[in-house]
C-alpha positions in Angstrom: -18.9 -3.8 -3.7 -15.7 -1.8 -2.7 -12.8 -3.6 -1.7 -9.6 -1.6 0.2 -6.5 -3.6 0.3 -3.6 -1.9 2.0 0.3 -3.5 1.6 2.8 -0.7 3.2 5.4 -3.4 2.5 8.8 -2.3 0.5 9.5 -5.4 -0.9 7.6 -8.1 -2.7 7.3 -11.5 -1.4 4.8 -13.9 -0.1 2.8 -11.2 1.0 2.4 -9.0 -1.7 1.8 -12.3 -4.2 -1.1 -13.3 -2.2 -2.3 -9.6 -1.9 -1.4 -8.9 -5.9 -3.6 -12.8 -6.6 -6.7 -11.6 -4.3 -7.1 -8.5 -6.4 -6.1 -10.3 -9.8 -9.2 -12.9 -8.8 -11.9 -9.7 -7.1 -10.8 -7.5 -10.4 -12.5 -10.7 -12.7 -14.9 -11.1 -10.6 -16.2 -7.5 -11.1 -15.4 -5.9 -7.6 -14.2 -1.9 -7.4 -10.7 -2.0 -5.9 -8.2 0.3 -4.8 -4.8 -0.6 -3.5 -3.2 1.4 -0.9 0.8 0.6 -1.6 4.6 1.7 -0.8 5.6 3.5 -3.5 8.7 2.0 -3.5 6.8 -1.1 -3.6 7.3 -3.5 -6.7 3.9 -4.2 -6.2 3.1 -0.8 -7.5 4.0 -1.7 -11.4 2.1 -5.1 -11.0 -1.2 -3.4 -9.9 -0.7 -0.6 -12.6 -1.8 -3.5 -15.1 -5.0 -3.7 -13.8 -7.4 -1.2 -14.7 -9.8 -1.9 -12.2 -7.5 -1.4 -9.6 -7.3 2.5 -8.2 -3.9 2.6 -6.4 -3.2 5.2 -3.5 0.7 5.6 -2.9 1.4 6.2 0.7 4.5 5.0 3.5 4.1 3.5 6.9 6.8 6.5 9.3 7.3 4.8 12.7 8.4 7.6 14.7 10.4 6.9 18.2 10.1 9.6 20.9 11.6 9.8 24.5 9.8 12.0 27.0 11.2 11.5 30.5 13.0 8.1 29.9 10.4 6.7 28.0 10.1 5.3 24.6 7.5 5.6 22.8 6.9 4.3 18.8 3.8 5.7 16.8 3.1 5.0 13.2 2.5 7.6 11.1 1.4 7.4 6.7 2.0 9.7 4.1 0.5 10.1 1.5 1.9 11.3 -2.1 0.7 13.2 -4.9 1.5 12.5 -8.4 3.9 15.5 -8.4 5.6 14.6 -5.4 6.5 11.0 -6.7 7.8 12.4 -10.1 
């Protein structure tokens, strides 16, 4: 089985612990995993310690607009390339 988590957080609290203890627990229970994380996540180093863990860098954009008075919010993710993050 394949397992996708996704944690666009920045930071690292109660969150990312229970996301980063799920994985720890699937990854010795054998599961294929891949991560999708903030790269400016410190999540990012803790999930680099586990092999079986393929991790996918990318960041939650919320972009505001106003056409004719109104406001409108839409998320947008980007993803990054090795290169890009060096």
């Amino acid at each position: 089985m394949h397992i996708c988590h996704v944690n666009l957080a920045s930071g690292f609290s109660g969150g990312e612990r229970q996301t980063l203890t799920l994985i720890q627990q699937q990854a010795e229970m054998g599961y294929q995993l891949t991560a999708v994380v903030n790269p400016k996540s410190p999540l990012v180093d803790a999930l680099r310690a586990i092999p079986q863990c393929q991790l996918v860098l990318c960041r939650l954009l919320i972009l505001e607009t106003n056409l004719g008075g109104q406001s409108r919010q839409r998320a947008t993710l980007s993803m990054f390339t090795k290169a890009e993050l060096s």
